[in-house]
N, CA, C and O atoms as a Tripos MOL2 file, in Angstrom:
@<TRIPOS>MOLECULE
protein
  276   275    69     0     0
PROTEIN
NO_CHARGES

@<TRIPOS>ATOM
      1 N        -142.1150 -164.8400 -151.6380 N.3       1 UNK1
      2 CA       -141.0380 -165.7900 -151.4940 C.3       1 UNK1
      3 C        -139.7550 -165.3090 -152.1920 C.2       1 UNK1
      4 O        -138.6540 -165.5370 -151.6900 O.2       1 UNK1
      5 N        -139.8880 -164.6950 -153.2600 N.am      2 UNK2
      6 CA       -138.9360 -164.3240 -154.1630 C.3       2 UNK2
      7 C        -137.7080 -163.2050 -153.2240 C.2       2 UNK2
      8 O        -136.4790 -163.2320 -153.1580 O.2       2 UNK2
      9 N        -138.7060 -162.3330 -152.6280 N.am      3 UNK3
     10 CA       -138.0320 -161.4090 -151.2880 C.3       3 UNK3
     11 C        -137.2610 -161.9920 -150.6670 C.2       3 UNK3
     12 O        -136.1500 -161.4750 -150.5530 O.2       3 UNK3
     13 N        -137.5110 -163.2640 -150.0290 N.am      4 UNK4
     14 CA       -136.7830 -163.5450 -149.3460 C.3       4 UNK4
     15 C        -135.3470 -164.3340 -149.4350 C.2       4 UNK4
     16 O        -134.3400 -164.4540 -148.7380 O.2       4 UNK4
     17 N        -135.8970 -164.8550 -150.8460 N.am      5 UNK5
     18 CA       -134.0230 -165.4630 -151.3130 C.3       5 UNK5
     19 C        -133.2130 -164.1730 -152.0160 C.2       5 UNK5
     20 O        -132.0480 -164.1510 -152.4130 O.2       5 UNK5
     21 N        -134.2890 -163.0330 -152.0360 N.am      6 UNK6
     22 CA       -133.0930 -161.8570 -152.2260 C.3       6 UNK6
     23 C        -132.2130 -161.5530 -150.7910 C.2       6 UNK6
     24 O        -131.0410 -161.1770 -150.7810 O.2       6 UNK6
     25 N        -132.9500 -161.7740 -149.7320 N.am      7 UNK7
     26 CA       -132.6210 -161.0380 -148.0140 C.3       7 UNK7
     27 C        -131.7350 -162.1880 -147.9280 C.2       7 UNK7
     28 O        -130.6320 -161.8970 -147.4660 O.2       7 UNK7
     29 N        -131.8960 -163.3990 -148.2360 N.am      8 UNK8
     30 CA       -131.0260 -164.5150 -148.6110 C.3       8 UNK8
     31 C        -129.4780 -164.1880 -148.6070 C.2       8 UNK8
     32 O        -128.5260 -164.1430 -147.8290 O.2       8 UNK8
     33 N        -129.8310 -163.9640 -150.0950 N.am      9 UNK9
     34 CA       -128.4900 -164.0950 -151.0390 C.3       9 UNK9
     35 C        -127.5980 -162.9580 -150.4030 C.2       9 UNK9
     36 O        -126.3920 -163.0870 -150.1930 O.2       9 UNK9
     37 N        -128.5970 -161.4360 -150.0270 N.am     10 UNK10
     38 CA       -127.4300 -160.5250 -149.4680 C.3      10 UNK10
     39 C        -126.9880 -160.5750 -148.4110 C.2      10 UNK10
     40 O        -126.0250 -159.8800 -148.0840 O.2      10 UNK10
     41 N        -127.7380 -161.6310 -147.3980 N.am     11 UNK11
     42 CA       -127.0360 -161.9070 -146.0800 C.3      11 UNK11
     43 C        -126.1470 -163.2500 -146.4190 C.2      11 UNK11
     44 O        -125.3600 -163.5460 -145.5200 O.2      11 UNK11
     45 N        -126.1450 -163.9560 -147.3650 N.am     12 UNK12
     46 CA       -125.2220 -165.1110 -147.0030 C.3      12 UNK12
     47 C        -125.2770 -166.2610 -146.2340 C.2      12 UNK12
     48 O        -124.5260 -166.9310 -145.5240 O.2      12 UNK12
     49 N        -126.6890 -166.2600 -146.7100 N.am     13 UNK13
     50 CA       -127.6740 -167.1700 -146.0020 C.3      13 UNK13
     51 C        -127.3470 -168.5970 -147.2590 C.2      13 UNK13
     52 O        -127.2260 -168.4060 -148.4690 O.2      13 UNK13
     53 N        -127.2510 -170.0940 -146.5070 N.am     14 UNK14
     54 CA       -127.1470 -171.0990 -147.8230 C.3      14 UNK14
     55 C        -128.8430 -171.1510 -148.5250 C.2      14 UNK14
     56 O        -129.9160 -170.7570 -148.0670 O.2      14 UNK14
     57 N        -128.5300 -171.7260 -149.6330 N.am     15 UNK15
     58 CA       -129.7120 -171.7040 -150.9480 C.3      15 UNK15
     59 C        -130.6510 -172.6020 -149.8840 C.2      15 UNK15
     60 O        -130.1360 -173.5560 -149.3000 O.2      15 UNK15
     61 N        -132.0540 -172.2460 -149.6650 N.am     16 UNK16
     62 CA       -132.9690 -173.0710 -149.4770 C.3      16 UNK16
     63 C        -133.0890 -173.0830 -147.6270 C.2      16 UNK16
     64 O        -133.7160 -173.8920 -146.9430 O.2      16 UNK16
     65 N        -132.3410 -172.0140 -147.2040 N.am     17 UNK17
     66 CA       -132.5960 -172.0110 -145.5110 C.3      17 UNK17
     67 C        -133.8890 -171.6650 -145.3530 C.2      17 UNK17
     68 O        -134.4160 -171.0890 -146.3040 O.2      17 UNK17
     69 N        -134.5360 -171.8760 -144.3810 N.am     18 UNK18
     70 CA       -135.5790 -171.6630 -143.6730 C.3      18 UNK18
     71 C        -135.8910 -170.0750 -143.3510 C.2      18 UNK18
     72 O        -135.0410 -169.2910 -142.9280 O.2      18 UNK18
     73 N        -136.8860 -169.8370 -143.5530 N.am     19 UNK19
     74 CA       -136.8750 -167.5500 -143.4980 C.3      19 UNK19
     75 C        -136.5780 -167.7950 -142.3560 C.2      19 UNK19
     76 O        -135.5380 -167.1430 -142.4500 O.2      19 UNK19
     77 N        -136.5390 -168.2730 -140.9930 N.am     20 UNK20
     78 CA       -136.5190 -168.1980 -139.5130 C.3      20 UNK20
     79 C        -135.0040 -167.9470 -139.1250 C.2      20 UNK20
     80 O        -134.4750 -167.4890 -138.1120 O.2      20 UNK20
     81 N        -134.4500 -168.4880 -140.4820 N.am     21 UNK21
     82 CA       -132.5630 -168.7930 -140.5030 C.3      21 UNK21
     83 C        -132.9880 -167.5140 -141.2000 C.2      21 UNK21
     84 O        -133.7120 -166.7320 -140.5840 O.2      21 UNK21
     85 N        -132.6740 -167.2940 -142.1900 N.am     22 UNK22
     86 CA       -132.7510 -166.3730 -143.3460 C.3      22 UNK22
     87 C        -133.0040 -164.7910 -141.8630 C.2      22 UNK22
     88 O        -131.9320 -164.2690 -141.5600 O.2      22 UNK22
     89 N        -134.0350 -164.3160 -141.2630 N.am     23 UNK23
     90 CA       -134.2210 -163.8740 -140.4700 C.3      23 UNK23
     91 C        -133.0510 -163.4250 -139.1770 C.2      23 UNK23
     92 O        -132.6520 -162.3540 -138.7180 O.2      23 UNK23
     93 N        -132.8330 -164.5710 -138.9610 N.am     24 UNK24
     94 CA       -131.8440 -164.1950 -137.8280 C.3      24 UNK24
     95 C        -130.4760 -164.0120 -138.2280 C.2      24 UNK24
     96 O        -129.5350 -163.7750 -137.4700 O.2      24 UNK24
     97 N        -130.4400 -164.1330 -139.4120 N.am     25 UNK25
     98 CA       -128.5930 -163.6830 -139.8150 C.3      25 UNK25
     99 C        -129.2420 -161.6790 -140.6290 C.2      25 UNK25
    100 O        -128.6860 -160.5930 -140.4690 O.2      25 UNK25
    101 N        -129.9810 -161.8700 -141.0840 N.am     26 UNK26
    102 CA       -130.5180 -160.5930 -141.3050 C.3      26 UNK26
    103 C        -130.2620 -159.7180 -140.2150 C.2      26 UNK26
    104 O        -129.7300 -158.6120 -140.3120 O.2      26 UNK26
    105 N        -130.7800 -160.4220 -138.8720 N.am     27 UNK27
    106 CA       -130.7660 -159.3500 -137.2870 C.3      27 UNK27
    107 C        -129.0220 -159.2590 -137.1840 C.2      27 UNK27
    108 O        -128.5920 -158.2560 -136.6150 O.2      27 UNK27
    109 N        -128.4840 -159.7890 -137.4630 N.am     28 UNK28
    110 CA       -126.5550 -160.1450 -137.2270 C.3      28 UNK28
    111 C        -126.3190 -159.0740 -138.3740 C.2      28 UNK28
    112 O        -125.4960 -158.1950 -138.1170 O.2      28 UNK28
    113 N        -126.8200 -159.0500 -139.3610 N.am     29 UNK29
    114 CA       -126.1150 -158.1380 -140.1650 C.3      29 UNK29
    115 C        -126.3010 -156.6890 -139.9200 C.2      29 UNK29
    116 O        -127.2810 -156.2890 -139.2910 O.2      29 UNK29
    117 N        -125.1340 -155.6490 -140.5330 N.am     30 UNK30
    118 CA       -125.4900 -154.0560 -140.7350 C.3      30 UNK30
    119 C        -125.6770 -154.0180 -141.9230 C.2      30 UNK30
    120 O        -125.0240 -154.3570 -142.9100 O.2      30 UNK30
    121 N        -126.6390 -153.5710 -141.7520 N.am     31 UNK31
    122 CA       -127.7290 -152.5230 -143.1650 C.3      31 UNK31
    123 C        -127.1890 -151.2450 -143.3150 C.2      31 UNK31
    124 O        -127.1130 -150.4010 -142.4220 O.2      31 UNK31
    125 N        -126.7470 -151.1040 -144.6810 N.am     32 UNK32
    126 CA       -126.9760 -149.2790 -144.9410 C.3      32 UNK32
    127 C        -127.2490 -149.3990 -146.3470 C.2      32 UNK32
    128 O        -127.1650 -150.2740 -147.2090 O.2      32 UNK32
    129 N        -127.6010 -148.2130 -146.2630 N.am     33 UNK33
    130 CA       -128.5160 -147.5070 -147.4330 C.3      33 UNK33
    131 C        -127.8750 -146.4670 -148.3190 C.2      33 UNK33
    132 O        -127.8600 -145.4090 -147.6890 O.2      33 UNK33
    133 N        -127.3650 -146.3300 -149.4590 N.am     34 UNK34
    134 CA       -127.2120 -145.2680 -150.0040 C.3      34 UNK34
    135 C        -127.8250 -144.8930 -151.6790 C.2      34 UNK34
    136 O        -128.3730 -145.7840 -152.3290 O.2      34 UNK34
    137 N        -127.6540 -143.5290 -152.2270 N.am     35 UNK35
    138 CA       -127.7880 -143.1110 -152.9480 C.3      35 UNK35
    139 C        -126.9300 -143.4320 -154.0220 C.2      35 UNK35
    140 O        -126.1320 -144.2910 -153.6490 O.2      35 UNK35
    141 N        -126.7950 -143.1720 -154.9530 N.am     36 UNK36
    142 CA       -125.7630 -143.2710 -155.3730 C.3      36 UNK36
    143 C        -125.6320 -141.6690 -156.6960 C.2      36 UNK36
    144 O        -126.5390 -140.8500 -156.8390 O.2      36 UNK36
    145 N        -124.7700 -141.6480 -157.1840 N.am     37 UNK37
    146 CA       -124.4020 -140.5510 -158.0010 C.3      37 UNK37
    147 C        -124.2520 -140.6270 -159.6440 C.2      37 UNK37
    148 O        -123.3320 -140.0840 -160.2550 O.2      37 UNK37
    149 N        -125.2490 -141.3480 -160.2190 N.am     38 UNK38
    150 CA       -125.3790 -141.8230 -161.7410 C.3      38 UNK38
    151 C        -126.5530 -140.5830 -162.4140 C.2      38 UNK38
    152 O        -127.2620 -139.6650 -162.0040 O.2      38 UNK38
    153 N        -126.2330 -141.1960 -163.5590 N.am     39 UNK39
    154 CA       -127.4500 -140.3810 -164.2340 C.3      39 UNK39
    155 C        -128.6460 -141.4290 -163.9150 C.2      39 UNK39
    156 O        -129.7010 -140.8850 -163.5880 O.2      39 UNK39
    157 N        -128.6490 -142.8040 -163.9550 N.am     40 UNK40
    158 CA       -129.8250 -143.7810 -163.5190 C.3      40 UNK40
    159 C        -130.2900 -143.7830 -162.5250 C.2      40 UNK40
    160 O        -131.4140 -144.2630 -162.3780 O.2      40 UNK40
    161 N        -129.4390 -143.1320 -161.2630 N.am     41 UNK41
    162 CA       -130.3460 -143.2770 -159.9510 C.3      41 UNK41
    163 C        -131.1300 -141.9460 -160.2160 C.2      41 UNK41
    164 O        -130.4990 -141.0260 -160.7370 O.2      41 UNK41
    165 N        -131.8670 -141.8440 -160.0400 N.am     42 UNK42
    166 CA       -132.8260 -140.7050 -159.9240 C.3      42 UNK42
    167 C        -133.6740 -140.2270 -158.4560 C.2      42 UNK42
    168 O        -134.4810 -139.3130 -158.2890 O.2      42 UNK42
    169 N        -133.1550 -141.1980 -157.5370 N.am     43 UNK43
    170 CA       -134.2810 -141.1310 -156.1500 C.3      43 UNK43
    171 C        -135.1480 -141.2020 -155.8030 C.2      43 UNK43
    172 O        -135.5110 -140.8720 -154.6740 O.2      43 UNK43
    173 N        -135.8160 -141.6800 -156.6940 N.am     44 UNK44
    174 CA       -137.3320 -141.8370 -156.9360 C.3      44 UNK44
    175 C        -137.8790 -142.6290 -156.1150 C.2      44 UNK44
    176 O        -137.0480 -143.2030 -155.4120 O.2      44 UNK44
    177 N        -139.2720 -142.9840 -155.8470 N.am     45 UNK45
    178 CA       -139.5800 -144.2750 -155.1350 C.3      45 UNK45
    179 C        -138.9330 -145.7050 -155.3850 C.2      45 UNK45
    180 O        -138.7540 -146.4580 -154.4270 O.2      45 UNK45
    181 N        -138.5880 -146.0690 -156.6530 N.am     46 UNK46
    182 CA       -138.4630 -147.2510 -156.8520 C.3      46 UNK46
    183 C        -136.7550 -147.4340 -156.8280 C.2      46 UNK46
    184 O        -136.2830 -148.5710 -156.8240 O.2      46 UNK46
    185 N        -136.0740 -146.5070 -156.8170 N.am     47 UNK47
    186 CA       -134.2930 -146.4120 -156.9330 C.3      47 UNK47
    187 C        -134.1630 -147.3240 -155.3780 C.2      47 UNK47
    188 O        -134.6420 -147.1120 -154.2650 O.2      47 UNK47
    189 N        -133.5060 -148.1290 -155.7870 N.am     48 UNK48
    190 CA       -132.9620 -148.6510 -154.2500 C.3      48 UNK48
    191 C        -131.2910 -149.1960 -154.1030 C.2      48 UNK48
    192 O        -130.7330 -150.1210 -154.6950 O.2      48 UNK48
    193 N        -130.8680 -148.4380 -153.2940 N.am     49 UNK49
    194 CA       -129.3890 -148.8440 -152.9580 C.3      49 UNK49
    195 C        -129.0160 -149.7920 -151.1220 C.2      49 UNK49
    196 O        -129.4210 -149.3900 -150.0320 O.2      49 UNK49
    197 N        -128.5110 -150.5370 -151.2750 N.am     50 UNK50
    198 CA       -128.2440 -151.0810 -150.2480 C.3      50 UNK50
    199 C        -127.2280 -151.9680 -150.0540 C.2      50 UNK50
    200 O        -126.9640 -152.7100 -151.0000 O.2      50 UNK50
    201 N        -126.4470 -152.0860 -148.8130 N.am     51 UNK51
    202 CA       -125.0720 -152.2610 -148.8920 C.3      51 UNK51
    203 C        -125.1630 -153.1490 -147.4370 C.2      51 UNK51
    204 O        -125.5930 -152.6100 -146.4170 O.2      51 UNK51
    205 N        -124.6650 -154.7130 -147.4580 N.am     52 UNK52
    206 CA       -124.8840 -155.3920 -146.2400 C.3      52 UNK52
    207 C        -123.7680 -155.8310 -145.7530 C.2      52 UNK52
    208 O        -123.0600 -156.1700 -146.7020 O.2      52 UNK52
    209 N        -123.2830 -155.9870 -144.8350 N.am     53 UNK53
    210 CA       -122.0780 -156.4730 -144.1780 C.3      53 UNK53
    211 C        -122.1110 -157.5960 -143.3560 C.2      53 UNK53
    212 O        -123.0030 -157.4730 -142.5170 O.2      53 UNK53
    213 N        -121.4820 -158.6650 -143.2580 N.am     54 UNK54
    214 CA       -121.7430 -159.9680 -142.5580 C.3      54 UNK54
    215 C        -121.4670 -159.6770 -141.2270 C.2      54 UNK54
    216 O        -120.7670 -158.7090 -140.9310 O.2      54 UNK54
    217 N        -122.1110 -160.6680 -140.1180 N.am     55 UNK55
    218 CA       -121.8160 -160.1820 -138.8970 C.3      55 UNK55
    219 C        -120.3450 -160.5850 -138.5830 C.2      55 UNK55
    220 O        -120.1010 -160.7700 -137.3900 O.2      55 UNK55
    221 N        -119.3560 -160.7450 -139.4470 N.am     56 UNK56
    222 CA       -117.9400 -161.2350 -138.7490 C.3      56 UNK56
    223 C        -117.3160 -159.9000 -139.6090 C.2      56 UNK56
    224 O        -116.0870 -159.9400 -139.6690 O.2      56 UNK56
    225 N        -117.9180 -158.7620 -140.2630 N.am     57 UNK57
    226 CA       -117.1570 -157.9010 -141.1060 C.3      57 UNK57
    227 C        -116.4300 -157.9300 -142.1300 C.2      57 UNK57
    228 O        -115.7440 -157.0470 -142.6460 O.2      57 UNK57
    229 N        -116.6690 -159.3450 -142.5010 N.am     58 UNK58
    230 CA       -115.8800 -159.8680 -144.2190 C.3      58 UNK58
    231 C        -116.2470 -160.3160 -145.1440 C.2      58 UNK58
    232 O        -115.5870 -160.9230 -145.9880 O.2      58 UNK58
    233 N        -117.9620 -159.9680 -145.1280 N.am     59 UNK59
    234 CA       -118.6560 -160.0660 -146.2180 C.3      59 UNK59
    235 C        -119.3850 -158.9040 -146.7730 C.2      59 UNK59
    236 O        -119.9090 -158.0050 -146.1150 O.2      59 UNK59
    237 N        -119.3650 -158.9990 -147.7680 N.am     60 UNK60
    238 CA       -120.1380 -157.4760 -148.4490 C.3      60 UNK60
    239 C        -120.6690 -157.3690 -149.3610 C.2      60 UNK60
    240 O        -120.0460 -157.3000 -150.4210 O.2      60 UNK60
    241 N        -122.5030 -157.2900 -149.3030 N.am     61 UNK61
    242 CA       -123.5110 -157.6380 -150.2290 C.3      61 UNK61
    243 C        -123.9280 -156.0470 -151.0270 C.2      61 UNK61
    244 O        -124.1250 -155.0370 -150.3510 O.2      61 UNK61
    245 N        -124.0030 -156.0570 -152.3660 N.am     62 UNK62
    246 CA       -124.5460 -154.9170 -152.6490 C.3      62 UNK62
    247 C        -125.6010 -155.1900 -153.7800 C.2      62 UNK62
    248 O        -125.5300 -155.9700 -154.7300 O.2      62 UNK62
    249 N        -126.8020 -154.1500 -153.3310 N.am     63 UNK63
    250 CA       -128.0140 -154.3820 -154.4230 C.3      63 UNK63
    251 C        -127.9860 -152.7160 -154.7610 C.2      63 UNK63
    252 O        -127.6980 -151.9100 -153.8760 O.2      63 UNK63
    253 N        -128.2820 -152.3420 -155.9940 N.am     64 UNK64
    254 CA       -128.3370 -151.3230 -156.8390 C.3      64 UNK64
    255 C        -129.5860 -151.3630 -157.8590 C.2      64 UNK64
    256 O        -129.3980 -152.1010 -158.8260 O.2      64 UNK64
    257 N        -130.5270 -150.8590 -157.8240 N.am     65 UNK65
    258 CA       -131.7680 -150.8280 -158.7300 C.3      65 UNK65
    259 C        -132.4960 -149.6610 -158.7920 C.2      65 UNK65
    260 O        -132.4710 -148.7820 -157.9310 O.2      65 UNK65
    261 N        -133.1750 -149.6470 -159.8560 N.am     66 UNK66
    262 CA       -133.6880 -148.6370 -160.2580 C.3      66 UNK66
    263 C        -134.8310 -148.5830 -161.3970 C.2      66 UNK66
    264 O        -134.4800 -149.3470 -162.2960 O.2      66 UNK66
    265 N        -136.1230 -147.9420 -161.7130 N.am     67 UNK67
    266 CA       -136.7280 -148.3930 -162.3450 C.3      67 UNK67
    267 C        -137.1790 -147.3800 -163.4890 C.2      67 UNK67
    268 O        -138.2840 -147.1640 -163.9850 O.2      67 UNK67
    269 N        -135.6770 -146.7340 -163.7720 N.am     68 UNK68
    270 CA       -136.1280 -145.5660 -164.6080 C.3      68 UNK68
    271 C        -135.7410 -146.4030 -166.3220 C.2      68 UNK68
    272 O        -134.9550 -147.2780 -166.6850 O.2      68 UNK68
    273 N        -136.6770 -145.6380 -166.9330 N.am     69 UNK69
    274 CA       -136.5100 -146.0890 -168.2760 C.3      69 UNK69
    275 C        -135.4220 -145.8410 -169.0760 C.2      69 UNK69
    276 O        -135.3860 -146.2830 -170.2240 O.2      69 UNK69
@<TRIPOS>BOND
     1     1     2 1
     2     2     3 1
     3     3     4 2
     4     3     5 am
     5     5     6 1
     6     6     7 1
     7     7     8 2
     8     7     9 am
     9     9    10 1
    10    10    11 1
    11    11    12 2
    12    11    13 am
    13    13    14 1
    14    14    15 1
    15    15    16 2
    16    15    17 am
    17    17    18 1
    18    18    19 1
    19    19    20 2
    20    19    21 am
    21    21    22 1
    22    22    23 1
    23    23    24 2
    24    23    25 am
    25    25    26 1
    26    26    27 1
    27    27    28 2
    28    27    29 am
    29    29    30 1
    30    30    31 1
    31    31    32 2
    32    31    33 am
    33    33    34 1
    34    34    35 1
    35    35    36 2
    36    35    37 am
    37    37    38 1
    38    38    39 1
    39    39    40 2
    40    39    41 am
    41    41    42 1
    42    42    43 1
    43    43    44 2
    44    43    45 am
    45    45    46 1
    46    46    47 1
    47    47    48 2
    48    47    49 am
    49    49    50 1
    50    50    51 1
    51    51    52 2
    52    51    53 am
    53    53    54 1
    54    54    55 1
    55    55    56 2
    56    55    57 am
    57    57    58 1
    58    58    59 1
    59    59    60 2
    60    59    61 am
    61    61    62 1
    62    62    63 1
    63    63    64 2
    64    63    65 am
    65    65    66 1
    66    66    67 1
    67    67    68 2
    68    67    69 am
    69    69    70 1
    70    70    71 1
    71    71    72 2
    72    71    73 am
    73    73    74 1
    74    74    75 1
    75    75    76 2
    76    75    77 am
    77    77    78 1
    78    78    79 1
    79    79    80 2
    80    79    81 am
    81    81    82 1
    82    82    83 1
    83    83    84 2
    84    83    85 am
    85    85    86 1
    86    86    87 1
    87    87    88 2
    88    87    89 am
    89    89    90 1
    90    90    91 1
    91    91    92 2
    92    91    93 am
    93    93    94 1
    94    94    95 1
    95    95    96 2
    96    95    97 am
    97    97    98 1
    98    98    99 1
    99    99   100 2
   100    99   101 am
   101   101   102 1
   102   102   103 1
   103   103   104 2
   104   103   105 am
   105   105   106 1
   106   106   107 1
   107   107   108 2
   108   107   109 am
   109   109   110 1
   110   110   111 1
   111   111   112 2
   112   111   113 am
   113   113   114 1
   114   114   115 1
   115   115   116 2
   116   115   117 am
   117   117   118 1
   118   118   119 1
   119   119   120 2
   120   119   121 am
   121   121   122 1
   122   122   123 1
   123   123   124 2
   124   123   125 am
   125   125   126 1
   126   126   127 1
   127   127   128 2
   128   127   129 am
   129   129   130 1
   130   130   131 1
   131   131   132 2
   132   131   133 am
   133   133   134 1
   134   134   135 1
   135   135   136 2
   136   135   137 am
   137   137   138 1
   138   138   139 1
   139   139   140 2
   140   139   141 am
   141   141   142 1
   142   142   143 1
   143   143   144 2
   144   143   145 am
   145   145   146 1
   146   146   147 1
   147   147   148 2
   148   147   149 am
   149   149   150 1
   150   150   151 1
   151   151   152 2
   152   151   153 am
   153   153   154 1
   154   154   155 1
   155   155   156 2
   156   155   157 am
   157   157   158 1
   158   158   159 1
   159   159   160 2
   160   159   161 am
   161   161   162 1
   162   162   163 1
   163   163   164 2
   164   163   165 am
   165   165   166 1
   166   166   167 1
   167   167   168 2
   168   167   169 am
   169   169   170 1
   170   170   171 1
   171   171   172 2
   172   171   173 am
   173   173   174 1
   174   174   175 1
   175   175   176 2
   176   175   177 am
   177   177   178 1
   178   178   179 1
   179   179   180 2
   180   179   181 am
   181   181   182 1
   182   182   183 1
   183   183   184 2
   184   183   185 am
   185   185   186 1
   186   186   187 1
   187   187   188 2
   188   187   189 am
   189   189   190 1
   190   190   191 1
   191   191   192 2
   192   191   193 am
   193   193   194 1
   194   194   195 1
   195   195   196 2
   196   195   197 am
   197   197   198 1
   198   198   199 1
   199   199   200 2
   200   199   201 am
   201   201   202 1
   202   202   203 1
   203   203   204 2
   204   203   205 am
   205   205   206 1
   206   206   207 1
   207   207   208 2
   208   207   209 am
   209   209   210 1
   210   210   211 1
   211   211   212 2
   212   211   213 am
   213   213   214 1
   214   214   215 1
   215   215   216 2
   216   215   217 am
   217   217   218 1
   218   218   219 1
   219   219   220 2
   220   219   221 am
   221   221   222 1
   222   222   223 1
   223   223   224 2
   224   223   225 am
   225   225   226 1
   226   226   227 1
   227   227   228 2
   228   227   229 am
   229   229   230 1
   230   230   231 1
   231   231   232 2
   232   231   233 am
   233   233   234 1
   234   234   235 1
   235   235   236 2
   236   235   237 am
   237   237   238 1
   238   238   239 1
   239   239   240 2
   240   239   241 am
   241   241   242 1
   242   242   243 1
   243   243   244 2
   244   243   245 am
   245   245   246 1
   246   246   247 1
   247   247   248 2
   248   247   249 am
   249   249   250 1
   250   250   251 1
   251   251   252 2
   252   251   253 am
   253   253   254 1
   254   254   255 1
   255   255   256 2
   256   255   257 am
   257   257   258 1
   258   258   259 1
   259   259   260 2
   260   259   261 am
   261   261   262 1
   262   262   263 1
   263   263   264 2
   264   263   265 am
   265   265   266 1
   266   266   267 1
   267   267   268 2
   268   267   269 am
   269   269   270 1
   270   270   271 1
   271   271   272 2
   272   271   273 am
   273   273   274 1
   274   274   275 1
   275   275   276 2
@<TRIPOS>SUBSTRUCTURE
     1 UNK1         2 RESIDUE 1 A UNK
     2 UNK2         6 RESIDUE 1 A UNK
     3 UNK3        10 RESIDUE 1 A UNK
     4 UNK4        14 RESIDUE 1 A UNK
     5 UNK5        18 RESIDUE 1 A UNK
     6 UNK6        22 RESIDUE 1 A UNK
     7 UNK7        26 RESIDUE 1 A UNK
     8 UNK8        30 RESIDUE 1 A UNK
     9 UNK9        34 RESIDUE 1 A UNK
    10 UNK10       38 RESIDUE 1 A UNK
    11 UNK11       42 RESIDUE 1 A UNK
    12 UNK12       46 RESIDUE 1 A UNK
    13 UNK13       50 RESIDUE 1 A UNK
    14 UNK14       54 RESIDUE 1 A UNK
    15 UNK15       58 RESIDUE 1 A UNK
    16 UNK16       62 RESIDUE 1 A UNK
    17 UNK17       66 RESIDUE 1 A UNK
    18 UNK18       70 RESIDUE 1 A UNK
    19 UNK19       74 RESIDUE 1 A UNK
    20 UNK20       78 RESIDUE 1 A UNK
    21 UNK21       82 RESIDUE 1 A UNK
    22 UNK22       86 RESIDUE 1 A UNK
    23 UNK23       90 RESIDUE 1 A UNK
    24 UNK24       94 RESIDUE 1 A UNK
    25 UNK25       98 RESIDUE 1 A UNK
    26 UNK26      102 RESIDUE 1 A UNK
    27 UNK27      106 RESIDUE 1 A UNK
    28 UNK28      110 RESIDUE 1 A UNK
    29 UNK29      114 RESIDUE 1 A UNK
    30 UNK30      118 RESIDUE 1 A UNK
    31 UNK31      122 RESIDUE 1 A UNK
    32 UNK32      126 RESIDUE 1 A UNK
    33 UNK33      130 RESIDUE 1 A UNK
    34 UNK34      134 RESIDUE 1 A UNK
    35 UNK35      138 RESIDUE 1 A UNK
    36 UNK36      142 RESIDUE 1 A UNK
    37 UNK37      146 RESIDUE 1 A UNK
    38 UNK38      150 RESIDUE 1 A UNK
    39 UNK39      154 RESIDUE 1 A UNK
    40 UNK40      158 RESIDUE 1 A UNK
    41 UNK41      162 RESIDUE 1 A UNK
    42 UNK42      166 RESIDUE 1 A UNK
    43 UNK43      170 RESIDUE 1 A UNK
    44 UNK44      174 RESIDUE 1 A UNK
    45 UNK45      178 RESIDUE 1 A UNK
    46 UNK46      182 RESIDUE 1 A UNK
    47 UNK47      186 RESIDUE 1 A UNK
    48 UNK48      190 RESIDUE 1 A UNK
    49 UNK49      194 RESIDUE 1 A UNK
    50 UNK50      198 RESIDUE 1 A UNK
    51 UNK51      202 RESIDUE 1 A UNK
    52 UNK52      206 RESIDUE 1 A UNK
    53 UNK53      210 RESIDUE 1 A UNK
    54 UNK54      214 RESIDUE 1 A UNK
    55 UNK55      218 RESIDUE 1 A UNK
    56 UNK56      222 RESIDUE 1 A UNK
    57 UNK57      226 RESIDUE 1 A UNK
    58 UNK58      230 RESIDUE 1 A UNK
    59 UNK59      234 RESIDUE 1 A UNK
    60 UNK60      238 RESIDUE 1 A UNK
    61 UNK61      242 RESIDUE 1 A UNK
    62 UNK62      246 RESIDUE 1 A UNK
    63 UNK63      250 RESIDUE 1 A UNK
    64 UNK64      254 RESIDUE 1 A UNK
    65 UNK65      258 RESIDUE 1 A UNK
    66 UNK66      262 RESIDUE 1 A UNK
    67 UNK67      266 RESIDUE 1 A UNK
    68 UNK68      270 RESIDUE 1 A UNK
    69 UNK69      274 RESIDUE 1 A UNK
């Protein structure tokens, strides 16, 4: 459940929508993926970069994580 008010929050989905809502603004959005260039990203399995764009092009979600010590 927790997943999904993250897919939530970076699509711009309101607090407490339904995953079926949550879901179909996900399919409306562009996904990309990047790396990034820190000493913390390392690329590892658990490094995750991702960058979402609303389907009208004027929103812009970014998640950055990483699970190095």
């Amino acid at each position: 459940m927790l997943a999904w008010r993250s897919v939530a929050a970076l699509v711009g989905a309101p607090h407490g929508a339904p995953v079926g809502d949550v879901e179909a603004l996900a399919h409306r959005c562009s996904w990309y993926s990047f790396a990034g260039s820190t000493a913390w990203f390392d690329r590892i399995a658990w490094d995750i970069g991702l960058a979402v764009v609303s389907p009208d092009w004027r929103g812009l979600a970014v998640l950055a994580a990483s699970d190095t010590d």
